[in-house]
KEMARDREN-478511 format. One record per residue (C-alpha): x, z, y; residue in one letter. Coordinates in pm, whole numbers, plus 50000, padded with zeros to 5 digits. Layout:
N
X | Z | Y | A
...
% end
This chain:
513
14708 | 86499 | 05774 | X
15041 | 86578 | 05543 | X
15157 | 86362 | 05304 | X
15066 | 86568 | 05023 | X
14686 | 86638 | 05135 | X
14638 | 86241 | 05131 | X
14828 | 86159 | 04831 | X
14565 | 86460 | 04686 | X
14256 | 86324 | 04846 | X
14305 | 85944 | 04740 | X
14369 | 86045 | 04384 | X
14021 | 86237 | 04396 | X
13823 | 85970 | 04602 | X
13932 | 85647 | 04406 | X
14005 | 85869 | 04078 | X
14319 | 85689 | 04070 | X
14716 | 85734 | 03944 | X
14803 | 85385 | 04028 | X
15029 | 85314 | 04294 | X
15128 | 84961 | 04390 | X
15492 | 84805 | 04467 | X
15499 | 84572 | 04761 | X
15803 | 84441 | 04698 | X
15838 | 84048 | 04782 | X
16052 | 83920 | 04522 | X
16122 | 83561 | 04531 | X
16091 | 83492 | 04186 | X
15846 | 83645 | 04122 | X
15665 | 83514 | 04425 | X
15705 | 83157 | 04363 | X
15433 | 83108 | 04079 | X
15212 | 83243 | 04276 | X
15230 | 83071 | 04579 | X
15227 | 82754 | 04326 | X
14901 | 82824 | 04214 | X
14770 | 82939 | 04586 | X
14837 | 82606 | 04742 | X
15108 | 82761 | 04938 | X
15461 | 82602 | 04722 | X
15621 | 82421 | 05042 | X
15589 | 82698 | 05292 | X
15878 | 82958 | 05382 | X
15919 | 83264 | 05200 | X
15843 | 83475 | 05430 | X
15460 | 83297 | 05480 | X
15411 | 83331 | 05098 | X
15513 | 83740 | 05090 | X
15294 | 83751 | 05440 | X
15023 | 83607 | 05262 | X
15113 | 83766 | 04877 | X
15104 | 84144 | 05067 | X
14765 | 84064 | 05218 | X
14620 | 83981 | 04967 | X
14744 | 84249 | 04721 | X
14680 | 84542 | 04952 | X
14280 | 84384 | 05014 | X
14260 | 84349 | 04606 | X
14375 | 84695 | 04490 | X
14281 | 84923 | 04794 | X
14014 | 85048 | 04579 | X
14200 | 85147 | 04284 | X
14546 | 85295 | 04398 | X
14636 | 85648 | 04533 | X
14936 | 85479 | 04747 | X
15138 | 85186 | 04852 | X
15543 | 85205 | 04741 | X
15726 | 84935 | 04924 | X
16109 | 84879 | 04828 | X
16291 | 84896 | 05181 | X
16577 | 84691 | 05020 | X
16348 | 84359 | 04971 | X
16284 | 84364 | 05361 | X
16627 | 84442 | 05483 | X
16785 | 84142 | 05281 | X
16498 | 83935 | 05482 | X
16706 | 84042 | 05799 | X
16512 | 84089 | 06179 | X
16216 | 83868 | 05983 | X
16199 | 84146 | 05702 | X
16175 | 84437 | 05891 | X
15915 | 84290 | 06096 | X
15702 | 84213 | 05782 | X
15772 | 84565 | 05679 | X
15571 | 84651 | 05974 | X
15282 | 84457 | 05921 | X
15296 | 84654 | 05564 | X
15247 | 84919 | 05737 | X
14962 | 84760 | 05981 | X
14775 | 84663 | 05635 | X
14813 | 84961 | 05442 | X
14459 | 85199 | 05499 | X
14603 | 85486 | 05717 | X
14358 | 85704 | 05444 | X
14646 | 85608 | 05187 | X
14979 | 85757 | 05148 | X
15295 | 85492 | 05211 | X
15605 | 85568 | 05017 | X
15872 | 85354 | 05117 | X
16121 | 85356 | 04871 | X
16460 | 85380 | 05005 | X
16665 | 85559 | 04774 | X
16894 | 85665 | 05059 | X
17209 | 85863 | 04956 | X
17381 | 85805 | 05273 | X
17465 | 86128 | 05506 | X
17602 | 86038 | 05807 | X
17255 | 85795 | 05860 | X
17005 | 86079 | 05732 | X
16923 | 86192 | 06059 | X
16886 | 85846 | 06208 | X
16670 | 85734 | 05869 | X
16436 | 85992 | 05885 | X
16394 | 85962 | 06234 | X
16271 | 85574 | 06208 | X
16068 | 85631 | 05885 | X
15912 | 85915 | 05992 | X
15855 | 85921 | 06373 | X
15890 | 85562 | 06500 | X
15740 | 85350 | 06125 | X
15526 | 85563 | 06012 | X
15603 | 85630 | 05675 | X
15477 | 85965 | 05491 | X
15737 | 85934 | 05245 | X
16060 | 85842 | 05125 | X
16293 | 85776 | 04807 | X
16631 | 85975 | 04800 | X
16916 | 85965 | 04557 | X
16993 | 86322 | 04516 | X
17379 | 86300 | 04420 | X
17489 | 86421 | 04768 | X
17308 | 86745 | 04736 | X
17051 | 86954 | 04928 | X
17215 | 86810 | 05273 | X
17037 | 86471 | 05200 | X
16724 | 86583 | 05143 | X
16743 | 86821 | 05485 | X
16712 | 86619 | 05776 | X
16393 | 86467 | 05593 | X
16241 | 86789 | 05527 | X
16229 | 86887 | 05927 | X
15959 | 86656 | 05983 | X
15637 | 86896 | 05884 | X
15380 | 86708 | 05686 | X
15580 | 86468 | 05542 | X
15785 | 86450 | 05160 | X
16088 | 86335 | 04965 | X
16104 | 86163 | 04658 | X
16426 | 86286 | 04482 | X
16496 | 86004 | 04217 | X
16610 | 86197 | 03872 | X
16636 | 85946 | 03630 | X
16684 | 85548 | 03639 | X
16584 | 85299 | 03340 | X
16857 | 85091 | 03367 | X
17077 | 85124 | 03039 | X
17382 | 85145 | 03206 | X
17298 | 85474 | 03392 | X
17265 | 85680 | 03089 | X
17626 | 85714 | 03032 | X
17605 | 85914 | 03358 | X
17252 | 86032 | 03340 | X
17247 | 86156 | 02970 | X
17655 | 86354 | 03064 | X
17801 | 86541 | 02925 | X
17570 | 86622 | 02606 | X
17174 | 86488 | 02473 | X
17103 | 86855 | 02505 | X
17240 | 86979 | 02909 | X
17220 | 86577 | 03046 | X
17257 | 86595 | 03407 | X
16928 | 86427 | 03472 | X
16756 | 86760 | 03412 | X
17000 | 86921 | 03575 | X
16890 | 86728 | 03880 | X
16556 | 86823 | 03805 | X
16596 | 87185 | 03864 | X
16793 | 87174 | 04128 | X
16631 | 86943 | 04339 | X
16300 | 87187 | 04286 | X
16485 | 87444 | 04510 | X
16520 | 87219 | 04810 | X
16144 | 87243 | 04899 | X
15785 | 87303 | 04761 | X
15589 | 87098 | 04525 | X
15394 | 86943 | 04861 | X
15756 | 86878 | 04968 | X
15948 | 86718 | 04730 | X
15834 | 86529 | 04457 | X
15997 | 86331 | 04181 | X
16034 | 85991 | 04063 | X
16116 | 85880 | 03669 | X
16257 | 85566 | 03561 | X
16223 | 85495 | 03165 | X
15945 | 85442 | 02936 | X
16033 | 85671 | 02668 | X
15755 | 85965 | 02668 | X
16044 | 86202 | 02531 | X
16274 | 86197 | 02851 | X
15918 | 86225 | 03091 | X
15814 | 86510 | 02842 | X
16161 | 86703 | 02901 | X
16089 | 86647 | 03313 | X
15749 | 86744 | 03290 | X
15863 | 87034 | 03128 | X
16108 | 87122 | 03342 | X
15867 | 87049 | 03642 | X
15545 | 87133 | 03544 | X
15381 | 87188 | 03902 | X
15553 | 86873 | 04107 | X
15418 | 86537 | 04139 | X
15602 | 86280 | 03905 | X
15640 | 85908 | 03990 | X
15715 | 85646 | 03718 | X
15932 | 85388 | 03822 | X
15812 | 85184 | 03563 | X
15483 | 85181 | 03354 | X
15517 | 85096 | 02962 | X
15737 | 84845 | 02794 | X
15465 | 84749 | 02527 | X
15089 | 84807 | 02670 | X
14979 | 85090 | 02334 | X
15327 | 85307 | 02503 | X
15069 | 85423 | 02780 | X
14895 | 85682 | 02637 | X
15253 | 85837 | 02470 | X
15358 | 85840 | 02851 | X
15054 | 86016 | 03001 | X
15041 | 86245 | 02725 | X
15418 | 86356 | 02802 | X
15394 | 86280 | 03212 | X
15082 | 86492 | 03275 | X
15036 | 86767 | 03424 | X
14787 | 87088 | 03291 | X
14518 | 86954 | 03508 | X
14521 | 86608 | 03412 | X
14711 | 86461 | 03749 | X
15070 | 86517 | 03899 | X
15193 | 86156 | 03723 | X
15161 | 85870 | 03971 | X
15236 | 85533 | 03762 | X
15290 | 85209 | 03928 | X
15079 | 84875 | 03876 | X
15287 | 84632 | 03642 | X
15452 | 84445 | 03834 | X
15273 | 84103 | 03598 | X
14946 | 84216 | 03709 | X
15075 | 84134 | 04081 | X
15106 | 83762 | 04108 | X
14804 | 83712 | 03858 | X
14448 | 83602 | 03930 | X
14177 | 83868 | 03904 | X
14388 | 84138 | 04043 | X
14119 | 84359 | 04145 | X
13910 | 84357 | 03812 | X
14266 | 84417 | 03616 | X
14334 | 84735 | 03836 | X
14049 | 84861 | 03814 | X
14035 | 84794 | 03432 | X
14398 | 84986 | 03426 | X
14227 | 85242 | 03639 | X
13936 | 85305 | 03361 | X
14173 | 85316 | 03065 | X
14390 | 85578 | 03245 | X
14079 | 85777 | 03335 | X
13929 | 85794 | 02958 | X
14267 | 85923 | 02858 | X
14317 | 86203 | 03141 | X
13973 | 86296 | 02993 | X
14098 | 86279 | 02623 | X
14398 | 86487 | 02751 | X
14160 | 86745 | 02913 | X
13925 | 86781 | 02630 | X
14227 | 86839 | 02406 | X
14348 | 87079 | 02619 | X
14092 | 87293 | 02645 | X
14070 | 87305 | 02252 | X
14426 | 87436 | 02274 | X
14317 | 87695 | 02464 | X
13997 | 87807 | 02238 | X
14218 | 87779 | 01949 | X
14468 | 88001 | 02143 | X
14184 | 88255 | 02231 | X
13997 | 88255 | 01880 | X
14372 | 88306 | 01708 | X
14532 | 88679 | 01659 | X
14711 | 88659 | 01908 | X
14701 | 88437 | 02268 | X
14999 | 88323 | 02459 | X
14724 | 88202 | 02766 | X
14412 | 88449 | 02834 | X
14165 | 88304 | 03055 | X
13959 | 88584 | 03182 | X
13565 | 88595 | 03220 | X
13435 | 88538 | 03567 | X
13352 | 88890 | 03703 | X
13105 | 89018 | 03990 | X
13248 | 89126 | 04322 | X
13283 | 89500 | 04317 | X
13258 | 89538 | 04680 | X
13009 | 89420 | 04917 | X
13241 | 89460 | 05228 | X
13482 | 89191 | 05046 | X
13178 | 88987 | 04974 | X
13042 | 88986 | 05297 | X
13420 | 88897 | 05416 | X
13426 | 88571 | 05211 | X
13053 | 88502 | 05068 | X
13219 | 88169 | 04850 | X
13433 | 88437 | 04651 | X
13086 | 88505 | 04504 | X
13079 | 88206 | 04235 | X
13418 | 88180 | 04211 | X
13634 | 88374 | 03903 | X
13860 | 88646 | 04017 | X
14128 | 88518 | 03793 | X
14174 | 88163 | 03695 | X
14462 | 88017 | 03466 | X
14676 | 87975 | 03764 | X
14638 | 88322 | 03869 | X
14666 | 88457 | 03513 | X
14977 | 88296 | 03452 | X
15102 | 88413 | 03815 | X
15038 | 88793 | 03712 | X
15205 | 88767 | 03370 | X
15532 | 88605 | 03563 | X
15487 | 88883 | 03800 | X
15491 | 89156 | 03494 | X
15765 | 88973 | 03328 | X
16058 | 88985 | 03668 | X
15992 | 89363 | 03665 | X
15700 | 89365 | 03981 | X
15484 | 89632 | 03761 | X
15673 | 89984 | 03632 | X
15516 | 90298 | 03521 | X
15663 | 90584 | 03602 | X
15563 | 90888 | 03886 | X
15655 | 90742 | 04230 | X
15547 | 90838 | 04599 | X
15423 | 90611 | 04812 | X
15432 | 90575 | 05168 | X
15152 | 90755 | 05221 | X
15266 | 91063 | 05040 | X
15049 | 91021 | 04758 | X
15206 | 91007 | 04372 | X
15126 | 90734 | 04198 | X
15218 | 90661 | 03818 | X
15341 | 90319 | 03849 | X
15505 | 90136 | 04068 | X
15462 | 89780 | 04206 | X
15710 | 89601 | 04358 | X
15679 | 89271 | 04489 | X
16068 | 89264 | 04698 | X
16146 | 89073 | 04336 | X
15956 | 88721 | 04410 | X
16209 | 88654 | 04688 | X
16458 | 88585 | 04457 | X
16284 | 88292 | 04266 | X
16180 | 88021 | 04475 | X
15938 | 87882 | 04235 | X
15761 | 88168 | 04176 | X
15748 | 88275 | 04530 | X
15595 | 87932 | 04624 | X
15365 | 88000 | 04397 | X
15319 | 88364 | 04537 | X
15254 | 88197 | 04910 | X
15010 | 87974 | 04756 | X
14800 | 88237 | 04612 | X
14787 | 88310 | 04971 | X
14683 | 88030 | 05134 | X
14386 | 88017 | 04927 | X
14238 | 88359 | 05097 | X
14386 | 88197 | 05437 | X
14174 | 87871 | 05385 | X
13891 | 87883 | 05629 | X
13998 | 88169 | 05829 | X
14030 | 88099 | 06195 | X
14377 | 88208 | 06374 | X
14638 | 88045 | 06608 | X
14908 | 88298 | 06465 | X
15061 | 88448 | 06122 | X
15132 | 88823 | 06159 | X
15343 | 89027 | 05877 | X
15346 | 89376 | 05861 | X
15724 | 89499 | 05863 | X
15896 | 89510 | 05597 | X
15774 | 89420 | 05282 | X
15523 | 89160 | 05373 | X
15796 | 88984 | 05593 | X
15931 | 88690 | 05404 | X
15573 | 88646 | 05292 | X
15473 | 88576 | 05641 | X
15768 | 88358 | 05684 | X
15670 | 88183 | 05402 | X
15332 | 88112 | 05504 | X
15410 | 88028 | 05852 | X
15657 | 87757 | 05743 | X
15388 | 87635 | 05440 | X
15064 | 87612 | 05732 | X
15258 | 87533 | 06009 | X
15147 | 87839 | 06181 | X
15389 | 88019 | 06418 | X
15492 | 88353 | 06363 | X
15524 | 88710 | 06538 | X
15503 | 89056 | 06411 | X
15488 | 89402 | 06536 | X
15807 | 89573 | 06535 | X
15797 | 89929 | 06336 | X
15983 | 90100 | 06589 | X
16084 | 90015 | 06979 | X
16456 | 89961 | 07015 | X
16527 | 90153 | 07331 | X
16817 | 89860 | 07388 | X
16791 | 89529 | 07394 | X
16479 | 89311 | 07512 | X
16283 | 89639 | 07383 | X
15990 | 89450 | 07265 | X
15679 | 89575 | 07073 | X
15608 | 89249 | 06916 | X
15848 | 88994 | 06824 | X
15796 | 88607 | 06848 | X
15605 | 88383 | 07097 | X
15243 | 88438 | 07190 | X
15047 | 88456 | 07473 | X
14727 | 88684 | 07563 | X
14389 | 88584 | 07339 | X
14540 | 88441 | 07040 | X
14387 | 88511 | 06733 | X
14612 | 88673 | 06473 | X
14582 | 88735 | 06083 | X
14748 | 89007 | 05947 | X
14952 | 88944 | 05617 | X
15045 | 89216 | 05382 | X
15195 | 89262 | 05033 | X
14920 | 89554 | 04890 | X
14671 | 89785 | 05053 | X
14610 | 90123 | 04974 | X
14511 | 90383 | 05251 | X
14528 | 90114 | 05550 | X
14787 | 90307 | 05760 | X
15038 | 90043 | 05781 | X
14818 | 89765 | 05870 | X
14568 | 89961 | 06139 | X
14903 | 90083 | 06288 | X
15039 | 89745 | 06321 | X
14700 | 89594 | 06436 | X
14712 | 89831 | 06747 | X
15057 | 89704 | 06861 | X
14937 | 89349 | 06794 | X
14618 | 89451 | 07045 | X
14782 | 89603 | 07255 | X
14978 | 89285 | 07353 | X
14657 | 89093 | 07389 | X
14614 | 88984 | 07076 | X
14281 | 88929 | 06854 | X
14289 | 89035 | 06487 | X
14002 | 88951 | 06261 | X
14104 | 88912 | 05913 | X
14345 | 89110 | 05721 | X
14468 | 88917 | 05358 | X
14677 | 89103 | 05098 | X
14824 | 89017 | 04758 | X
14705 | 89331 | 04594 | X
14392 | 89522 | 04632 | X
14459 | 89886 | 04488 | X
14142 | 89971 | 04363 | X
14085 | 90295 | 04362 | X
13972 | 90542 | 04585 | X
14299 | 90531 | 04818 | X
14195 | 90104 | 04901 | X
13813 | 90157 | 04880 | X
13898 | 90429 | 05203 | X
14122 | 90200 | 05333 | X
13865 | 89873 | 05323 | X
13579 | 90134 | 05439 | X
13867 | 90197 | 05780 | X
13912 | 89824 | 05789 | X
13542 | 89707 | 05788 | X
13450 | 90020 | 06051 | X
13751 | 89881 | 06282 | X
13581 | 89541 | 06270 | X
13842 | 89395 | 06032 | X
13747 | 89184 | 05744 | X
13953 | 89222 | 05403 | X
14049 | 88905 | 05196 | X
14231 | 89002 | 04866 | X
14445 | 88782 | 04619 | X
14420 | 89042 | 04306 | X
14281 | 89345 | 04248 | X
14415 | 89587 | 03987 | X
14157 | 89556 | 03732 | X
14251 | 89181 | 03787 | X
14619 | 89271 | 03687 | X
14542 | 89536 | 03424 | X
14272 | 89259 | 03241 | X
14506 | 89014 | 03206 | X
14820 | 89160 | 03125 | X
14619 | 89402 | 02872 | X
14508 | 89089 | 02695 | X
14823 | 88853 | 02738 | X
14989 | 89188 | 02521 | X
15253 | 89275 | 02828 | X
15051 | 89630 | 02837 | X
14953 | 89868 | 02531 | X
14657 | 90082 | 02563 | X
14772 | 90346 | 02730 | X
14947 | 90180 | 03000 | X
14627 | 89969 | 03063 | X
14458 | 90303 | 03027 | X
14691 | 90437 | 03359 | X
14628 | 90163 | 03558 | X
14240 | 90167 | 03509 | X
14279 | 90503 | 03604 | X
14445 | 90502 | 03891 | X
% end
């Protein structure tokens, strides 16, 4: 199971942000060894018996264990062998961070290699300052994440972190950049301070990755500022450690969970007042954010193809927003233009523009994966050449190996009629940007067959709509292909009509088309 599916999964089961430190600090360790009985034995006994006892009190409540590597390497041999009974104690169901903060190069390889492969770790800390090459050697390792560290709360960092100007500081700078290195699955990001004003400008900078406070609240009413500014639209995406206090006092349990309840009333606060934001958007003149009414299934075929699309709305605020970003980078243009199948269309949809901005195509792929979700298939085909770095994509995202049929036989060369690895029976879907007479795909199908392959499901991004892709679903369905759909047309028209990117008559076009 990746990193990211647990992490997702514990925050849903225990309906929990928390995350505890497991860091054995000797001062703060020695009170509470006092009070345990436990004052004249070694150090290392008291943090053997202090991690014990924290993991078995706040299991429960916490989404994920973050210990600090540094505590166990200044233990020397001894630490790192306590740092594997950390991991011996930790529930396998629960993600382990181990915070490292590496920035060295020359060691990544060898770093990620022992975290990852030999410890056991499904995450790690980085300090992004030596670029994209730090985070790389990490990112190899499928299933697992970085942590790129953005901002620290030490005072003396902000002469650096806040350069060269209050308004460009480098620590957003960081921010962006360190999006690009992977998804938000991939590479999350972790926030030391405990003003909400800095976490609002990274949550607004990041608003789909997973943030991690280094540090809760300096004065206990500044938690509700800070999930105000660290949350994300749905109420998660902040993970905020347990005070270190509550860690060496009695009654740990009841105080997490107590922590754990206040959090929860105000992600539901936060939620409620969302959604008013979003009637009051709706009831205004005019909305930035349309949320379009849940709408039948216009074809039975599709339907039949995926029977839970049935109580599910074909557009949802993530889509919504999707098709407006889609509008905005130039994907949609009206004009007359001929297709590949001869026919004249008037407008134009070009998806070759999400390649070119890594967030949105991640967002693109993921849109995806939700029609791939359930489907059975050892392989990820694309359908040359459009749909092509979409299949990448997706291979790379699910892990799935690719092939794909070439669109014409090289008569030099290895003269091969599908490229990639496969062998005779495997079970292919077919991935393509939009559908509209079903040429393309049926001709790429029987190449893919014709190497011993076995296609059942077809997904595309766009379903045309109109008579053209009801033909072409009708040739699909006949062949003994099922057709899974991201948006339809109507989809697009409906929600760029009422987010104002179209005027009447151009939503007039469409719906005629």
């Amino acid at each position: 199971m990746s990193f990211f599916v647990q992490l997702t999964d514990a925050i849903a089961e225990r309906q929990s942000l928390l995350v505890t430190g497991l860091d054995p600090n000797p001062e703060m360790l020695q009170s509470w060894a006092t009070r345990h009985g436990m004052g004249g034995r070694s150090f290392l006994s008291q943090a053997r018996h202090w991690i014990k006892a924290v993991i078995e009190e706040t299991a429960p409540h916490v989404c994920a264990y973050k210990p600090s590597l540094g505590f166990y390497q200044s233990l020397g041999p001894v630490g790192l062998e306590l740092l594997l009974e950390v991991r011996d104690l930790v529930p396998r169901e629960l993600p382990l961070i181990v915070d490292t903060k590496h920035g060295d190069l020359n060691s990544s390889s060898a770093m990620a290699n022992y975290l990852f492969k030999e410890f056991g770790a499904d995450a790690v800390t980085l300090s992004p300052l030596a670029g994209q090459d730090i985070a790389a050697p990490f990112l190899l390792y499928p299933g697992k994440a970085v942590v790129m560290t953005c901002h620290s709360s030490n005072q003396a960092a902000r002469l650096f972190q806040h350069y060269p100007s209050e308004e460009k500081p480098l620590y957003l700078q960081i921010v962006r950049e360190t999006q690009l290195w992977g998804t938000p699955e991939q590479v999350l990001l972790e926030v030391g301070t405990s003003d909400p004003a800095i976490l609002a400008r990274v949550r607004a900078e990041a608003p789909e990755r997973f943030l991690i406070l280094r540090s809760l609240w300096s004065e206990e009413d500044n938690l509700e500022a800070m999930l105000e500014a660290g949350l994300s639209a749905a109420a998660d995406g902040l993970l905020l450690p347990l005070p270190q206090n509550l860690l060496v006092e009695d009654n740990l349990a009841a105080k997490a969970e107590a922590l754990k309840q206040q959090i929860s009333s105000t992600r539901e606060r936060w939620l409620e007042k969302q959604a008013r934001t979003n009637q009051d958007q709706q009831d205004g003149p005019r909305c930035d954010l349309w949320l379009p009414e849940p709408t039948p299934s216009r074809d039975p075929l599709e339907t039949q193809a995926n029977p839970a699309q049935q109580d599910k709305p074909q557009a949802d605020e993530a889509l919504s927003s999707l098709i407006v970003e889609l509008f905005d980078i130039g994907c949609l243009l009206f004009g007359d233009y001929v297709q590949a199948s001869g026919a004249v269309f008037n407008y134009y949809i070009d998806l070759r523009q999400i390649i070119s901005d890594p967030n949105l195509f991640h967002r693109v792929l993921h849109a995806y994966a939700g029609q791939l979700e359930g489907l059975i298939f050892d392989r990820i085909a694309g359908i040359p050449y459009g749909s092509l770095p979409t299949a990448t994509g997706l291979s790379l995202q699910l892990h799935k190996p690719l092939i794909y049929p070439r669109k014409e036989v090289k008569a030099h060369g290895a003269r091969r009629l599908i490229e990639g690895d496969f062998k005779e029976g495997d079970q292919v879907v077919v991935v393509d940007d939009i559908l509209i007479t079903g040429g393309s795909v049926l001709e790429g199908i029987a190449k893919l067959e014709s190497s011993g392959l076995v296609v059942r499901d077809v997904v595309v991004f766009i379903d045309h709509g109109g008579d053209h892709d009801r033909h072409a679903r009708e040739r699909l369905s006949e062949a003994g292909y099922r057709c899974h759909a991201v948006l339809s047309i109507d989809q697009i028209t409906n929600v760029l009509h009422h987010a104002g990117r179209l005027n009447d008559a151009q939503a007039a076009t469409l719906n005629a088309s």
